[in-house]
N, C-alpha and C positions, 0 to 999 in steps of 0.2 A: 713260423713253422711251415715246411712244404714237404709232399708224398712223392712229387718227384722233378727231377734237374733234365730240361730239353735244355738245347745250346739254339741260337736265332745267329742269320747274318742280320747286319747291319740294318737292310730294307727291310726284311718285316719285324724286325724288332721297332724301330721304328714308327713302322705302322702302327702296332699293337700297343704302344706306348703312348702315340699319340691320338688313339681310338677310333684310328680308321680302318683297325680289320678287327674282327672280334671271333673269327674262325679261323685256328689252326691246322692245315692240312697234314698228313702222314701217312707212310705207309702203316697199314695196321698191322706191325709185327707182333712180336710177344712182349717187348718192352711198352709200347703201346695199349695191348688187350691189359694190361695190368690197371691204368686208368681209369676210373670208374667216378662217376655224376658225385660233384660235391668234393675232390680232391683237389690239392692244390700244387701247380704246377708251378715250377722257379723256372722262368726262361732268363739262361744268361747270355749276354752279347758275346758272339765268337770271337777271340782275340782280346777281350776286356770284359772278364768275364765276372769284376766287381759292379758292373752295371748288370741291373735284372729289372725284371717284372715277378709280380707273385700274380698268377691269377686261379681264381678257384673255376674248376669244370662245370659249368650249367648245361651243357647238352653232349650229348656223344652222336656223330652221325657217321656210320658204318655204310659203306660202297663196296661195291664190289671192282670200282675203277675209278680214277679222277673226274675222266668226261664227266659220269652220272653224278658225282657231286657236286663239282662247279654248275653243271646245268640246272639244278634243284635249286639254289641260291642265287641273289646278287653276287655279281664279282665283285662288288666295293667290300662283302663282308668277307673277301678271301684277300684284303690289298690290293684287288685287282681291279682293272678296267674292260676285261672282255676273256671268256674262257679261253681262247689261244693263250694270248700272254698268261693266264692263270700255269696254262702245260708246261711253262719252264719248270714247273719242278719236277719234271722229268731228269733234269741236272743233275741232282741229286739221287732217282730214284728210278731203276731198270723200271721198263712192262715188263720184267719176270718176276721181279720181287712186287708188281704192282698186281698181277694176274695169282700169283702163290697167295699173298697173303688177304688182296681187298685194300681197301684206303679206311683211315677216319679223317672224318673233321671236329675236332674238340673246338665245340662252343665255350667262349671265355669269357669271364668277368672280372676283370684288372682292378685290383687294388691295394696294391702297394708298386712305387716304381723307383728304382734310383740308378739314376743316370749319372 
C-alpha cells in the first residue's frame, strides 16, 4: 500500500534502488506539500513503470532553493558527486517554479523493490 506515485529516470532510480542516494529532491509544489513524515511513496521507473521502489518518508527537508540543500548534505545522499552536477535538476525544474514554491528533499527508507 502507498500515499503517493512520483515517476524516477533511470539514474536515480537506480541509485535509490541500489542505496546510494537516500534523498529525493523536488520542487516543493502542492503535489509535494501534501507528503508528510511516515508516508509511503511508489517511485515508478519512467518508461517501465512495472518496476518501482516503495519507500516510506523519514525526513522532510524544506529550502527555500537547491544550492541551500545540496549544501546542507553530502552529495552522495542526493546520487551526487559535487553540488554542481547535483543542479542538473534544474532540467527538469525553472528558478521560477524553484523561487515560487522553495525545494524539498524527502528522506527515504527503501523497502520494497521490483526491478
Amino acid at each position: 500500500m502507498f500515499d503517493h506515485i512520483m515517476r524516477l529516470s533511470e539514474e536515480p532510480f537506480s541509485k535509490i534502488s541500489s542505496q546510494l542516494q537516500d534523498i529525493e529532491s523536488r520542487i516543493y509544489d502542492e503535489k509535494r506539500k501534501r507528503v508528510q513524515m511516515g508516508d509511503v511513496i511508489q517511485f515508478r521507473l519512467r518508461g517501465n513503470e512495472e518496476k518501482f521502489i516503495n519507500a516510506r518518508v523519514i525526513g522532510l527537508l524544506v529550502f527555500t532553493c537547491f544550492e541551500d540543500l545540496f549544501s546542507s548534505f553530502s552529495p552522495s545522499r542526493f546520487g551526487g558527486e559535487s553540488i554542481p552536477s547535483l543542479l542538473s535538476v534544474r532540467k527538469y525544474y525553472s528558478r521560477i517554479e524553484e523561487a515560487r514554491n522553495g525545494v524539498v528533499g524527502m528522506v527515504l527508507d527503501v523497502f520494497e523493490i521490483k526491478n
